[in-house]
N, C-alpha and C positions, 0 to 999 in steps of 0.2 A: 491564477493558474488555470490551465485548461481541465475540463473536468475530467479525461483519459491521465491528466498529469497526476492530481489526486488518488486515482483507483489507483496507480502505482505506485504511491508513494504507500498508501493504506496497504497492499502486499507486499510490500517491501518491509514497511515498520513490523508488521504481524510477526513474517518471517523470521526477521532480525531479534525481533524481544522474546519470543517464544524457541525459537529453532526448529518449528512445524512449519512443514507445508502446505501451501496456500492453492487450491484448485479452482477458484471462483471466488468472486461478490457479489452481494446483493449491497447494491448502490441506495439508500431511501430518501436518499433529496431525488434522484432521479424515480426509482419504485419498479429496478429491473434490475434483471442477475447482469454479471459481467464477466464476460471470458476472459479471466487474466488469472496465471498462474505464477509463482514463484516460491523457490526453495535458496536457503542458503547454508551454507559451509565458513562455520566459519566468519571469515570478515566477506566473504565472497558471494554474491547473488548472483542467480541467473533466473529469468522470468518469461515472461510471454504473455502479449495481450493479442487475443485472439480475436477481439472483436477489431483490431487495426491488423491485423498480421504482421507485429513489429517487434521484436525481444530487445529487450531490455533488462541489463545489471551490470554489475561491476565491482571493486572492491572499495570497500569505505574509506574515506569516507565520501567518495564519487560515484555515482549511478551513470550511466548511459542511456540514451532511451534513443533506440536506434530509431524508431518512426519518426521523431521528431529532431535527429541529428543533434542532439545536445545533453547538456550535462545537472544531475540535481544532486545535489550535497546532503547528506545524511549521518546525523550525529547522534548519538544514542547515549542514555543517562537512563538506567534502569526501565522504566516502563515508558517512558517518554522519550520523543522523536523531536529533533528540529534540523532544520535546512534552510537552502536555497534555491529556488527550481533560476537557472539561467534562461531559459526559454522565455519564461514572464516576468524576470526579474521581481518575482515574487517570493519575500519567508513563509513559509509554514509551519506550525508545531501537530506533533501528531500522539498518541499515548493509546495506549492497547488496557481494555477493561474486560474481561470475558469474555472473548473470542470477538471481540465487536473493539473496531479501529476510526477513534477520532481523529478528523483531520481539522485544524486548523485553518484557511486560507488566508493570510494577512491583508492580500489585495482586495479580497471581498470582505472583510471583517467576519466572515460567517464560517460557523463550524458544519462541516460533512459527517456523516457516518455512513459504513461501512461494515455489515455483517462478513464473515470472513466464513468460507465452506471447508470441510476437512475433507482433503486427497482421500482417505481411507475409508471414511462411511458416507453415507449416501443422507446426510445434516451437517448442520453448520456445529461451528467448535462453541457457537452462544450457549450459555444455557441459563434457560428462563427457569426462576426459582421454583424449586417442587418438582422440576425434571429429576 
C-alpha cells in the first residue's frame, strides 16, 4: 500500500469505530503530522488529505480515494478493520487502541501506527497512562 493509502485508511478506521472526528496524524514510521481529516455518519465517510489536496470517502463498505482514482474496501468487526486497497492490490487489517490506530500492511508484512488528533482540542485522543 502506498503510505497516503494507510493514513487514510488509519482515519477512516478511527472514525468508523469510535464515531469522532479525525483532524490530523501523527505518522511514527514516518516521525511527521499529516494533514488528513475525516468524519463519518453513519455507514458514510467523507475525508480530506491535505497534504495531496484529494478527498476521499464513501459508504461501506467501499472508500474512494479521489487522488488516486480508485477504490478500498472496509470491513468493520468491533475495534478491528480489514480490507482491500485496489490500487496495490494489497489487504490490510487495521484496530484502534486509545486514540492510536494500527495499520496492518499485508504487502509489506509490517505494522504502521498512527496517533490520531481530536478536531475539538488542541491534543491527540492518545492518552499516555497518568494523564
Amino acid at each position: 500500500m502506498y503510505p497516503h493509502t494507510r493514513a487514510m485508511v488509519a482515519a477512516a478506521t478511527f472514525a468508523f469505530v469510535t464515531g469522532k472526528k479525525v483532524a490530523g496524524l501523527y505518522d511514527h514510521s514516518a516521525g511527521r503530522d499529516l494533514q488528513i481529516a475525516a468524519e463519518c455518519r453513519g455507514n458514510q465517510l467523507q475525508g480530506f488529505d491535505g497534504d495531496r489536496r484529494a478527498n476521499f470517502g464513501g459508504t461501506l463498505p467501499e472508500l474512494y480515494d479521489a487522488g488516486d482514482k480508485t477504490f478500498v474496501s472496509l470491513e468493520i468487526d468491533g475495534t478491528k478493520v480489514q480490507g482491500y486497497d485496489r490500487g496495490s492490490s494489497t489487504s490490510y487489517a487495521a484496530q484502534v487502541t486509545d486514540g492510536l490506530v494500527q495499520v496492518y500492511d499485508h504487502g509489506l508484512s509490517a505494522w504502521f501506527a498512527y496517533e490520531i488528533q481530536d478536531a475539538d482540542a488542541a491534543r491527540s485522543y492518545h492518552r499516555i497512562p497518568g494523564d
